[in-house]
C-alpha positions as CSV (number, residue, x, y, z in Angstrom):
1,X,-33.7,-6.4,-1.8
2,X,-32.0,-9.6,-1.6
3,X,-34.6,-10.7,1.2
4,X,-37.8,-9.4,-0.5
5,X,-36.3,-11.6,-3.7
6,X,-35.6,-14.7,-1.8
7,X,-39.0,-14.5,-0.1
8,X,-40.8,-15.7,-3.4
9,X,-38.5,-19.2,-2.4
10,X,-40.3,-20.2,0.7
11,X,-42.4,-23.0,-1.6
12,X,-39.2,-24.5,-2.8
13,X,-37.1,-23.7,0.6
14,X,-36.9,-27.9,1.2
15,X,-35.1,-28.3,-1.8
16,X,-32.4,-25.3,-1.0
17,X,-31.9,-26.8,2.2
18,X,-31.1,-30.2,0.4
19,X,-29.1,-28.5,-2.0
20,X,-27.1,-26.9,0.7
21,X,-26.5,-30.1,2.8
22,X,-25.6,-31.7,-0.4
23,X,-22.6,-29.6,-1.6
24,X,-21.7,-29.0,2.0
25,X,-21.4,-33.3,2.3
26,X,-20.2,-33.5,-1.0
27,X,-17.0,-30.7,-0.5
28,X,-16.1,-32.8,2.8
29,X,-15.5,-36.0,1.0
30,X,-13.5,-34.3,-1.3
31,X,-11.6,-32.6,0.9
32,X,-10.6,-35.8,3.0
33,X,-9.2,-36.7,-0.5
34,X,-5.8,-35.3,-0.6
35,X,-5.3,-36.3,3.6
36,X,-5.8,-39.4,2.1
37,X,-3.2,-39.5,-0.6
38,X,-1.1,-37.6,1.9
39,X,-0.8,-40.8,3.5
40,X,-0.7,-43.3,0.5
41,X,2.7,-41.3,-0.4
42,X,4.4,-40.7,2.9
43,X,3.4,-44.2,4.3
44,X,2.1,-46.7,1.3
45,X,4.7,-45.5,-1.3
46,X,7.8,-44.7,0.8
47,X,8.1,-48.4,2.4
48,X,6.0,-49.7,-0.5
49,X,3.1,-50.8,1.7
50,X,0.9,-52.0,-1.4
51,X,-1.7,-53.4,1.1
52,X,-2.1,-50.1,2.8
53,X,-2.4,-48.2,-0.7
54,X,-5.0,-50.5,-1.7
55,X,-6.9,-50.0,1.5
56,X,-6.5,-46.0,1.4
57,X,-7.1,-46.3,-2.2
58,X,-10.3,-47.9,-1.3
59,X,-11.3,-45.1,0.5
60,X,-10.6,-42.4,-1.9
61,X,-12.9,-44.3,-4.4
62,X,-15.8,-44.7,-2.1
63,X,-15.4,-40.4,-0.9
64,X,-15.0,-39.8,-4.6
65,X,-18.4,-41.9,-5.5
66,X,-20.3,-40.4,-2.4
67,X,-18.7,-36.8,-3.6
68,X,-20.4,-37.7,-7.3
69,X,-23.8,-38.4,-6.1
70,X,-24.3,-35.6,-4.1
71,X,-23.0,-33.8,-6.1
72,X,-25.2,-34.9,-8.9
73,X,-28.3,-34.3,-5.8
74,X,-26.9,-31.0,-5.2
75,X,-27.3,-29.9,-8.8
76,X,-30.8,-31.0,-9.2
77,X,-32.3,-29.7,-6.0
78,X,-30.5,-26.2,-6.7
79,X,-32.0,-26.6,-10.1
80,X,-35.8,-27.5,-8.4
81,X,-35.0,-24.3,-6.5
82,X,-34.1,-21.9,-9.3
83,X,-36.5,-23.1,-11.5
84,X,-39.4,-22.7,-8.7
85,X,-37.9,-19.2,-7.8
86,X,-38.6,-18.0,-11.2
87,X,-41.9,-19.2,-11.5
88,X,-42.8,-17.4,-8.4
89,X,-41.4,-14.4,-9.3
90,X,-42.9,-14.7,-12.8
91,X,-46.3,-14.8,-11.4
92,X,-46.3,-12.2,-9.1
93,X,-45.1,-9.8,-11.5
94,X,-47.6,-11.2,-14.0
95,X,-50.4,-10.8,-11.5
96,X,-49.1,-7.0,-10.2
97,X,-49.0,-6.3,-14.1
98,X,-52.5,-7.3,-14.4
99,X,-53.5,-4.9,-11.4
100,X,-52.2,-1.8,-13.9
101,X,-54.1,0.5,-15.0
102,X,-53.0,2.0,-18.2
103,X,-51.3,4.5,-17.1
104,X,-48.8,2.1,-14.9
105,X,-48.4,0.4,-18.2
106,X,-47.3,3.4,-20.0
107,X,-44.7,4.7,-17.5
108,X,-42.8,1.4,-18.1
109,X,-43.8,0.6,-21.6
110,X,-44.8,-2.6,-23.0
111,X,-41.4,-3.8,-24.1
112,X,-39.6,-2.9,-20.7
113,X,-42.5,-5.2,-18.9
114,X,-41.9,-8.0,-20.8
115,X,-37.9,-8.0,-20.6
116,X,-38.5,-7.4,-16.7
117,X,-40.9,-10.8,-17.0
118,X,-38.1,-12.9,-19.0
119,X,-34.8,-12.0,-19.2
120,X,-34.5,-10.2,-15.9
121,X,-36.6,-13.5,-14.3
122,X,-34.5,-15.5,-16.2
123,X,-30.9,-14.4,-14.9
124,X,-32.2,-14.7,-11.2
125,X,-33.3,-18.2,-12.0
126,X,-30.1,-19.0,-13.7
127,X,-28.1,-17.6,-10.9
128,X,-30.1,-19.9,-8.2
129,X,-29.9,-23.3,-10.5
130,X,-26.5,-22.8,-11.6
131,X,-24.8,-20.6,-8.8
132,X,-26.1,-21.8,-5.5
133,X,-23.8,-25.0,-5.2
134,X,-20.6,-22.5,-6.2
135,X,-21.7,-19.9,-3.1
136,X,-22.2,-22.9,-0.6
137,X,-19.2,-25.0,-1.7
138,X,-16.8,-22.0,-2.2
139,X,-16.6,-20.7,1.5
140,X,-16.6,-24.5,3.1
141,X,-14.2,-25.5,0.9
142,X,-12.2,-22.7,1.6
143,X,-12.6,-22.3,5.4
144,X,-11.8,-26.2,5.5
145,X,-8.7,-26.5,3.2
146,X,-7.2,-23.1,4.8
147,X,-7.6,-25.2,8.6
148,X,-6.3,-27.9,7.2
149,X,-3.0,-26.1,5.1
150,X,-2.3,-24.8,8.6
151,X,-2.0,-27.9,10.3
152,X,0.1,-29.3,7.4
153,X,2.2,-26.5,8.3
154,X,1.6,-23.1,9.6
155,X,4.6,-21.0,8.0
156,X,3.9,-22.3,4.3
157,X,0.2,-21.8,4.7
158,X,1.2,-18.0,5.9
159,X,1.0,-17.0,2.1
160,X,-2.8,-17.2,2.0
161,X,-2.4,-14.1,4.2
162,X,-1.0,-12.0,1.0
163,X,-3.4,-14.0,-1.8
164,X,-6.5,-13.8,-0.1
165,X,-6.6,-9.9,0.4
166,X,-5.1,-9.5,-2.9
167,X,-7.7,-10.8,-4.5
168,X,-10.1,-9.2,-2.2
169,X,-9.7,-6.3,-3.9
170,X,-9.1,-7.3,-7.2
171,X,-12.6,-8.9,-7.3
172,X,-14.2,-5.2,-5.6
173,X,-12.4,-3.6,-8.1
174,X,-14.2,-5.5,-11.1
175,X,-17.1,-5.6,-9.2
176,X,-17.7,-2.0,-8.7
177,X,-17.3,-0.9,-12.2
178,X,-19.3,-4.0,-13.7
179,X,-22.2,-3.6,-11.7
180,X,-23.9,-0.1,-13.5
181,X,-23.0,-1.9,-16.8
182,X,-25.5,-4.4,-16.1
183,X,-28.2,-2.1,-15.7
184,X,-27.4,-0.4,-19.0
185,X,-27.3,-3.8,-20.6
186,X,-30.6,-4.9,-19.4
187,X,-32.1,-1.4,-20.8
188,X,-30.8,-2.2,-24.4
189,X,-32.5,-5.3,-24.2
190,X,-35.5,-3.1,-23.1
191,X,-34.9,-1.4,-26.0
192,X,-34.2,-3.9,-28.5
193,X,-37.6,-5.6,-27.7
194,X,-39.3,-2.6,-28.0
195,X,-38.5,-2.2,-31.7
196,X,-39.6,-5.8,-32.6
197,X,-42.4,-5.5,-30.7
198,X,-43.4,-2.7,-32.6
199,X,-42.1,-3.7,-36.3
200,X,-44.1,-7.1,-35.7
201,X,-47.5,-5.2,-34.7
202,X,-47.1,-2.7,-37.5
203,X,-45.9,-5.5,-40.2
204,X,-48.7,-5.1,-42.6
205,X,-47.8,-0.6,-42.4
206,X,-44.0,-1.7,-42.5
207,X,-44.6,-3.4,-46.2
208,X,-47.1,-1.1,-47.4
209,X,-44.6,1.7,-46.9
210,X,-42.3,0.3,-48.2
211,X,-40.1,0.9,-44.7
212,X,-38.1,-2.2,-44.2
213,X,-34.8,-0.6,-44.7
214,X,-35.5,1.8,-42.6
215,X,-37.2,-0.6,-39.8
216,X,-33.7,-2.5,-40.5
217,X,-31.6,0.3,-40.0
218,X,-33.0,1.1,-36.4
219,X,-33.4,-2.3,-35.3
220,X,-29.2,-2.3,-36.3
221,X,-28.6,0.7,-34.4
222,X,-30.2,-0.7,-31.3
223,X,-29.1,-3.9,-31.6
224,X,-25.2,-2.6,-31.9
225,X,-26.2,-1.0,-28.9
226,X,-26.9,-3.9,-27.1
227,X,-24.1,-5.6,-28.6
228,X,-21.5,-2.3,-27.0
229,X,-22.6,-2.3,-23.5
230,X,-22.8,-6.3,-23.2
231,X,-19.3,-6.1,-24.6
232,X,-18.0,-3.4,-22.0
233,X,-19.9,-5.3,-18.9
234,X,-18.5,-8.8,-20.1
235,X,-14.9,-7.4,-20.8
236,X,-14.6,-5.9,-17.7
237,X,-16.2,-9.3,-16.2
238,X,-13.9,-11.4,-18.4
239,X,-10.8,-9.8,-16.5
240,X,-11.8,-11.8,-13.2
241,X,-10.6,-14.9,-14.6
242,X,-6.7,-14.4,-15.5
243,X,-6.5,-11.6,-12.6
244,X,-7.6,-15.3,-10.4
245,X,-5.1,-17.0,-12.0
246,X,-2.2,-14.7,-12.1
247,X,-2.5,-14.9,-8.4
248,X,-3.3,-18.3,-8.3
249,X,-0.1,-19.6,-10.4
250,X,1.9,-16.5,-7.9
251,X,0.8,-18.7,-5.1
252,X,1.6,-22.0,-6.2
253,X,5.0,-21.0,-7.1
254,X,5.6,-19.1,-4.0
255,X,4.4,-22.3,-2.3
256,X,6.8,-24.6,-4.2
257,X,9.6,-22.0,-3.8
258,X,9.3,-22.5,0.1
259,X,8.0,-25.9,0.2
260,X,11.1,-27.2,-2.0
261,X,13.7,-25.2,0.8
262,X,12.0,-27.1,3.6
263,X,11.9,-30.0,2.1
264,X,15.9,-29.8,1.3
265,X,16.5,-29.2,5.0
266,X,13.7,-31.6,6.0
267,X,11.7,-30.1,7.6
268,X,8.8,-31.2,5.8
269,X,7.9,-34.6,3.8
270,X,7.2,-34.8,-0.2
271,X,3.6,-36.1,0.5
272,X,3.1,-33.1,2.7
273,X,4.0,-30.5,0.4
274,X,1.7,-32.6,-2.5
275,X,-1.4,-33.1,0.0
276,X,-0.9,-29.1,1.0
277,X,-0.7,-28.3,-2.6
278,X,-3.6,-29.9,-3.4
279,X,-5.3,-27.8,-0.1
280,X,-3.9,-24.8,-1.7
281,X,-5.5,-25.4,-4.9
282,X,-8.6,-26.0,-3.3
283,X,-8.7,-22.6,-1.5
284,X,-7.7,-21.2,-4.5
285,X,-10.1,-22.9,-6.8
286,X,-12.8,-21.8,-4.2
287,X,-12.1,-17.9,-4.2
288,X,-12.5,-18.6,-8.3
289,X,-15.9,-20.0,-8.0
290,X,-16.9,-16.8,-5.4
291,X,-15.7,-14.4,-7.5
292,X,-17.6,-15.6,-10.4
293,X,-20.6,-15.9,-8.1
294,X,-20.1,-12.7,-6.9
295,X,-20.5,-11.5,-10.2
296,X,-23.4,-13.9,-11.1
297,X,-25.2,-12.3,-8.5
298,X,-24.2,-8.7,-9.5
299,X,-25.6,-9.1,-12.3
300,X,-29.0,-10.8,-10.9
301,X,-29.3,-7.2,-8.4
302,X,-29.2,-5.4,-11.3
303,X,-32.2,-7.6,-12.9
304,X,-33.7,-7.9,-9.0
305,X,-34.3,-4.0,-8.9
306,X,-36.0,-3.8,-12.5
307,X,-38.2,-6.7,-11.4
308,X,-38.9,-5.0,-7.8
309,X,-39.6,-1.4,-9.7
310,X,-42.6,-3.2,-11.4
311,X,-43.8,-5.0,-7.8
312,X,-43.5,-1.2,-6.0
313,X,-45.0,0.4,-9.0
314,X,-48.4,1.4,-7.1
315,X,-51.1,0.9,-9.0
316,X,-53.3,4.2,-10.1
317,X,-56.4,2.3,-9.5
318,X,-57.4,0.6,-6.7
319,X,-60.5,-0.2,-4.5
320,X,-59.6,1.6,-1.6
321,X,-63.4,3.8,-1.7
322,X,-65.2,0.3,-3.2
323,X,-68.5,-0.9,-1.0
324,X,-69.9,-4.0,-1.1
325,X,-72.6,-2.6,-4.2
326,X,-73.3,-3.9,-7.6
327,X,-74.5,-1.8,-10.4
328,X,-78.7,-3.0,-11.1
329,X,-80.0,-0.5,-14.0
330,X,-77.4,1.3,-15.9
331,X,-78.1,4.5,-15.1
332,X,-75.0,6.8,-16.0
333,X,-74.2,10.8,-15.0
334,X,-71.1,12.5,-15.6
335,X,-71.1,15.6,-13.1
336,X,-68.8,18.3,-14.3
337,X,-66.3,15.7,-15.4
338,X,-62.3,16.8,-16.3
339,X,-60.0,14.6,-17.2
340,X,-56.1,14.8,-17.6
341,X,-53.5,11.6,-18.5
342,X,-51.0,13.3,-17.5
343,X,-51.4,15.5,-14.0
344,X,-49.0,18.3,-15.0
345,X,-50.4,18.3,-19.0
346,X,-51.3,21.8,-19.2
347,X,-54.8,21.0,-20.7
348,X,-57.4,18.6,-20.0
349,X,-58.6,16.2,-22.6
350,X,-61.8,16.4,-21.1
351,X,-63.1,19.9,-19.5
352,X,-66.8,20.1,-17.6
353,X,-67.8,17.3,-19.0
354,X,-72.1,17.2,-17.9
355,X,-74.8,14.6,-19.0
356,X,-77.2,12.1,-17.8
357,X,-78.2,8.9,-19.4
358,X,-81.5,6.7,-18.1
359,X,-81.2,3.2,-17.5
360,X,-82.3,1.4,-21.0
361,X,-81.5,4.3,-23.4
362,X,-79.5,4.1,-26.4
363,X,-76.8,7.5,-26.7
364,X,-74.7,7.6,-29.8
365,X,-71.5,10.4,-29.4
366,X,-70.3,11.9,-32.3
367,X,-67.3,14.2,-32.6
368,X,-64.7,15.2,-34.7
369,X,-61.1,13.2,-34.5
370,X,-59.7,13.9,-31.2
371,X,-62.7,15.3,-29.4
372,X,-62.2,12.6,-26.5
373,X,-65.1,10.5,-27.6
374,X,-63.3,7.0,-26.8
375,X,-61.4,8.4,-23.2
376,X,-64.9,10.1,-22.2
377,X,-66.3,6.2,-22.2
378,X,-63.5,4.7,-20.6
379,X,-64.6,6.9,-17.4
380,X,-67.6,4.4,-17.0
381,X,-65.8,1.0,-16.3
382,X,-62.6,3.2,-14.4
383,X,-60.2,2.4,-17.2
384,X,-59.1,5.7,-16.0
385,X,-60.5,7.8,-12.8
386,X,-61.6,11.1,-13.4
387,X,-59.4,14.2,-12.4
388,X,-62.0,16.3,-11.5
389,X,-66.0,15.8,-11.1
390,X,-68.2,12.3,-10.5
391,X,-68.5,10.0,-12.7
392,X,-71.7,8.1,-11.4
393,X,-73.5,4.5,-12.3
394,X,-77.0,4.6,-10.6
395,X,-76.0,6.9,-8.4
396,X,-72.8,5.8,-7.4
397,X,-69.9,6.9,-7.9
398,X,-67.4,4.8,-10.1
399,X,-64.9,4.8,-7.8
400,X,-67.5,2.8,-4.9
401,X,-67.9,-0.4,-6.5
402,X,-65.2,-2.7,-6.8
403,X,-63.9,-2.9,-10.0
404,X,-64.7,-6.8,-10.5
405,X,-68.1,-6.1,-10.9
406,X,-68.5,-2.7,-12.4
407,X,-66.5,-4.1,-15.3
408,X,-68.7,-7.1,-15.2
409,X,-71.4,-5.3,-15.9
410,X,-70.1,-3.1,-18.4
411,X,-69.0,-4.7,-22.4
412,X,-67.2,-2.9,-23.9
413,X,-66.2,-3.2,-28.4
414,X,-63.3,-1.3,-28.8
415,X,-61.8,0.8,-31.7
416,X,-59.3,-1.9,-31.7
417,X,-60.7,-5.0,-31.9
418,X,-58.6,-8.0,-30.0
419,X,-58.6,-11.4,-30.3
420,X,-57.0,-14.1,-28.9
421,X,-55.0,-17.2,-29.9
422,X,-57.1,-19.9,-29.7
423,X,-60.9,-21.0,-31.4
424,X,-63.4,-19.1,-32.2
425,X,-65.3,-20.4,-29.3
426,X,-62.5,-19.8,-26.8
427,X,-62.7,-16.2,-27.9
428,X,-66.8,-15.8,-27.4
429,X,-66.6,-17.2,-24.0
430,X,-64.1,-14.1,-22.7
431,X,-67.9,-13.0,-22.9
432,X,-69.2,-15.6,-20.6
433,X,-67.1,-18.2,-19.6
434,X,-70.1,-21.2,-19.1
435,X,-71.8,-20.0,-22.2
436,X,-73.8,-22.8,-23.7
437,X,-74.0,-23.6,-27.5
438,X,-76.9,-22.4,-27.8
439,X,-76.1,-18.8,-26.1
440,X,-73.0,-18.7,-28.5
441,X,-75.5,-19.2,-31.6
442,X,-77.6,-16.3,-30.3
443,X,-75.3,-14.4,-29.2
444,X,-73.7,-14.7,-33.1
445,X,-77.2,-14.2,-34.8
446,X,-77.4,-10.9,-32.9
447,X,-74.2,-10.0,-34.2
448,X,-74.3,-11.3,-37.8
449,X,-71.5,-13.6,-37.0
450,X,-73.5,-16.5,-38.3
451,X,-73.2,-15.2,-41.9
452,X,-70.0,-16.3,-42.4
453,X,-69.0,-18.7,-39.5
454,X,-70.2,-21.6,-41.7
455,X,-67.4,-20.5,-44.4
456,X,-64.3,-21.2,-41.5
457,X,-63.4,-24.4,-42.0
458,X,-64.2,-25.5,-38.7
459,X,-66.9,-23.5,-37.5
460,X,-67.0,-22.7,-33.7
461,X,-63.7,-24.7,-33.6
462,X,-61.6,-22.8,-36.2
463,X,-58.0,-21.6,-34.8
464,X,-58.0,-17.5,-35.2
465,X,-54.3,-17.3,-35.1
466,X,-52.3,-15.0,-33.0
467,X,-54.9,-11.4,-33.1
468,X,-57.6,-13.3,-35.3
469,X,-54.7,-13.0,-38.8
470,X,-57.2,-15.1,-40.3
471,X,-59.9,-13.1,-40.4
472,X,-61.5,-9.5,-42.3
473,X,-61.8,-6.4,-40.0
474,X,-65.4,-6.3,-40.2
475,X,-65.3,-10.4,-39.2
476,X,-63.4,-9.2,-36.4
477,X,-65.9,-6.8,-35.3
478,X,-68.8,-8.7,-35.3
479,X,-67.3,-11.5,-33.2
480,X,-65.9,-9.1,-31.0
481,X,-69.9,-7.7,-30.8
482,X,-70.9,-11.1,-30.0
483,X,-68.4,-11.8,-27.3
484,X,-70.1,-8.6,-25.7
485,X,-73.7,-9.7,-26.1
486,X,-72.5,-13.0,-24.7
487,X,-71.3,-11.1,-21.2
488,X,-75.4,-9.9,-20.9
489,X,-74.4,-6.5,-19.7
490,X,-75.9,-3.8,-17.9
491,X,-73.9,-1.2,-19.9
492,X,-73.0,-2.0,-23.3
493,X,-70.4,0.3,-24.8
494,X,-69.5,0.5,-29.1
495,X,-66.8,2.4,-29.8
496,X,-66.9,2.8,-33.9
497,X,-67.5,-0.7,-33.9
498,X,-69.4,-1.4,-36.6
499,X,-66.7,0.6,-39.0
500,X,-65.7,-2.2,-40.8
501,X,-69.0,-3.2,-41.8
502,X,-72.0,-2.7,-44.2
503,X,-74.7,0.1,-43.6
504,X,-77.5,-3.2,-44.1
505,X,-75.3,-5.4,-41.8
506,X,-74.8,-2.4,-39.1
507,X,-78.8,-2.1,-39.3
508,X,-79.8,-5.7,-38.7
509,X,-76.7,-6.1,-35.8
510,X,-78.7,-2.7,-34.2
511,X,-81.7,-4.1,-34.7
512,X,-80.8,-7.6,-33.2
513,X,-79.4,-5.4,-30.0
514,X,-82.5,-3.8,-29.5
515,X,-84.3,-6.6,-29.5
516,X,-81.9,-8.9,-27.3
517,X,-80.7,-6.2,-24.5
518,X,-84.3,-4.3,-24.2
519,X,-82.9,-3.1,-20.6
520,X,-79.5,-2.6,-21.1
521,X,-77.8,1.1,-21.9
522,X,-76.0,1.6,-24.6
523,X,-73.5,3.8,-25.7
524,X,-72.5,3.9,-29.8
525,X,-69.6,5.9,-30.6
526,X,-69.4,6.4,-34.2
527,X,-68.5,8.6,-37.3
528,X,-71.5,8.1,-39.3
529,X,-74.9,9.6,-38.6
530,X,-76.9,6.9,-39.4
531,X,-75.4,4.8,-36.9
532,X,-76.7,6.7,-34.2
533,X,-79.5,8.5,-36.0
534,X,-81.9,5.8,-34.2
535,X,-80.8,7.0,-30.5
536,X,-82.7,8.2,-27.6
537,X,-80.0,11.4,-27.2
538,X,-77.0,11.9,-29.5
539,X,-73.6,13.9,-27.4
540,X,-71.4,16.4,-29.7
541,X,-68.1,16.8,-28.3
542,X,-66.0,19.2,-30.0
543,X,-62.2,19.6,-27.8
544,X,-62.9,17.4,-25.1
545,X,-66.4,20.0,-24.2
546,X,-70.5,18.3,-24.7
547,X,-71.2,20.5,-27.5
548,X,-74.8,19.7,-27.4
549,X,-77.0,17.1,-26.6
550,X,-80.0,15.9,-28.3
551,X,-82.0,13.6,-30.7
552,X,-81.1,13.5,-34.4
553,X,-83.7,15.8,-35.4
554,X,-83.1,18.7,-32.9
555,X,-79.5,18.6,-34.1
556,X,-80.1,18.7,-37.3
557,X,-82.5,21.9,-36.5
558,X,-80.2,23.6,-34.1
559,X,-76.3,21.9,-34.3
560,X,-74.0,23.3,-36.7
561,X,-71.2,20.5,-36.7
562,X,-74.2,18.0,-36.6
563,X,-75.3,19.9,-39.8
564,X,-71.7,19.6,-41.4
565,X,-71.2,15.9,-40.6
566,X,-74.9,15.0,-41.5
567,X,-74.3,17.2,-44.9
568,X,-71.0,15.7,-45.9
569,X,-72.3,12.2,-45.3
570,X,-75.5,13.1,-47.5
571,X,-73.0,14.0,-50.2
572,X,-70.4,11.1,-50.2
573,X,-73.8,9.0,-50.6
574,X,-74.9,10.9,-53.8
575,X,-71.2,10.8,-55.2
């Protein structure tokens, strides 16, 4: 795992290697250190040699500024490196979320996605910029002032045999219960996020139900969640610390315990015992900084295998059949079509599905709520694949073009209509990215955007605000429309788009379509009758099944629920 993470380093690899010849520079100044003042006691001081302690003084200063400055380099290449290691590993997981299909998206949910694309990014990062001059410093140190204790004297230096193991195991001990802790701890974030996530998008529902206690209350309940199992992981974490320094302080005294007898026999000099002391409380300093690296990087595996869940996640969709074709006409034919979201849902949502729509004709679906009407279109531009049957675009197969330019070729106004932060221009060009201002214009005549664009205060330019705020529903629509018309599709697909508008300004938008797209199929899912009372064939589904297909007036001849909508809508109008 640890491979696969650090491969998304190679870009910044120059500055780990710097980072790593820094600290490894800067610990062997410092270590020369205390050799040094070995020598300004046990020489300089003892037959007060002030020349000499000048001259070894000297030298300390000049290892101690060489020590600062690459130390300081160390620190900012590490930093280059962690920084650049998240960025990586942000885009790759941004790019293999974009390769989802909606069904990948479900199985890890929205929140969980976006936790695994911060916070989890965000701890790896850390754990680079701030932990990689700690692991490289840690075991040189170490290795060097253990070397160096046992040439200042082998029998004192013999304790390190009892500290080191001890806290060995100390440090496993921690280690192994902290690390599942983690885990939970990052899925209470998961969880926390998903309830803001949700409260924010629902606000306007929130206040008009008068739910914000209750929308309090859960967000509490999670929250104290997160708050419990962050608590347990950093308690248990927190005991690294004094079970270091318990040993630590046992070692130092066991060290000046011995030290002291030699030196009353003489066996040893003061400034040895102080220069090995000062060795000892490098080494011990140094299995300090691993342990807490080793529990940095505990917790950045835990974050490592959410992030490389997302990058295995294969995605349901792919263009593994896909020739080298491109749709021409529009011709659509659903052959004996089921469809399931699920593979082990007991029933399909669609079942036998059957129906054939020419190149250029206009098909308007009708349906009570939950017939399928909205997943039935989603089959055209492979939103989702069909579990059984063909779903074919002049004569192809779906599943033969490569997505790029089947859903290039099919627009598509959903129930839900998105917008984007940013102008109202940046929002009509998702329709064609070149688009001139005289295609936008067009494109927002056809749609009756021009009826009101004049009232934003800047026009074109106007700021929509995170989702379009700023604007009505039926505004929304109607610039969503346009972004469509902009994209000059082969297949253009309404679902109940034109909901949150007028009967005269659904007319003239129709009307305008007609007359722009001449060749190009479209599809109008709607509720009422006179929005598709116009079409070449209208499609009843009732339960996922094509009730009947026909024009408006052989329905209303021959279709019983075509009857019952057209007759309910005839009454509302007399009402």
């Amino acid at each position: 795992m640890l491979k696969r993470i650090f491969s998304y380093m190679k870009p910044y690899r120059t500055y780990a290697i710097l980072a790593i010849v820094c600290v490894a520079l800067e610990t062997m100044f410092e270590l020369i250190i205390p050799l040094i003042m070995a020598d300004i006691i046990d020489v300089g001081v003892k037959y007060g040699n002030n020349a000499y302690i000048f001259q070894k003084g000297g030298m300390m200063l000049a290892c101690a500024l060489l020590s600062l400055l690459l130390g300081i380099g160390g620190s900012r290449f590490a930093a280059e490196c962690g920084q650049g290691l998240g960025a990586e590993l942000r885009k790759a997981e941004y790019r293999k979320i974009q390769s989802f299909s909606f069904a990948n998206t479900d199985r890890f949910r929205a929140s969980s996605l976006i936790t695994r694309l911060t916070s989890d990014v965000t701890t790896i990062q850390n754990s680079i910029s701030t932990g990689l001059r700690p692991a490289c410093r840690s075991p040189v140190m170490m290795i060097t002032s253990i070397a160096v204790s046992f040439f200042i004297n082998p029998r004192l230096a013999l304790v390190f045999l009892v500290a080191a193991p001890l806290l060995g195991v100390l440090l496993f001990l921690i280690i192994r219960r902290v690390r599942p802790m983690y885990s939970k701890m990052q899925g209470a974030v998961d969880q926390v996020n998903r309830i803001i996530q949700e409260t924010l998008a629902a606000v306007r529902v929130v206040k008009a139900y008068v739910r914000k206690d209750y929308e309090i209350a859960k967000f509490e309940e999670a929250n104290l969640s997160l708050r419990a199992n962050s608590e347990r992981a950093f308690r248990l974490a927190s005991l690294n610390m004094p079970a270091m320094q318990l040993v630590m302080y046992a070692t130092i005294l066991s060290i000046l315990w011995f030290g002291g007898q030699a030196i009353s026999v003489g066996s040893m000099e003061v400034g040895e015992l102080t220069g090995f002391l000062s060795y000892v409380l490098q080494v011990l300093n140094s299995l300090m900084m691993i342990s807490n690296v080793f529990l940095m990087f505990t917790r950045s595996l835990a974050s490592g295998r959410r992030i490389l869940e997302v990058m295995d996640e294969q995605p349901d969709l792919t263009d593994e059949q896909a020739r080298n074709i491109s749709v021409e006409r529009g011709e659509i034919t659903f052959n004996h079509v089921s469809f399931r979201y699920q593979k082990d849902a007991k029933e399909p949502v669609l079942c036998d599905v059957s129906f054939h729509i020419k190149a250029g004709q206009t098909v308007g679906i009708l349906g009570p709520t939950g017939s399928a009407k909205s997943t039935l279109v989603q089959l055209i531009p492979r939103l989702y694949d069909a579990t059984e049957g063909d779903v074919l675009v002049d004569g192809h197969p779906v599943v033969q073009y490569p997505m790029r330019r089947l859903r290039d070729a099919v627009a598509m106004v959903l129930q839900k209509n998105t917008l984007f932060s940013g102008t109202v221009r940046d929002n009509l060009r998702w329709g064609k990215e070149d688009a001139t201002q005289q295609e936008i214009e067009e494109a927002c005549r056809i749609a009756c955007v021009d009826e009101f664009i004049d009232r934003l205060e800047q026009g074109y330019d106007t700021d929509l605000g995170q989702g379009g705020v700023n604007l009505s529903g039926g505004q929304k629509q109607r610039l969503c429309i346009a972004r469509a018309i902009l994209k000059k599709p082969k297949v253009l697909i309404l679902d109940d788009s034109t909901s949150a508008v007028d009967a005269a300004t659904e007319a003239k938008i129709r009307q305008g379509l007609a007359e722009a797209l001449p060749g190009t199929t479209k599809i109008i899912i709607a509720q009422r009758i006179s929005s598709v009372a116009h079409a070449d064939q209208i499609l009843i589904l009732e339960d996922g099944k094509v009730n009947a297909i026909g024009n408006h007036e052989t329905l209303l001849r021959s279709n019983s629920i075509y009857q019952d909508i057209y007759q309910s809508q005839q009454e509302g109008a007399n009402l």
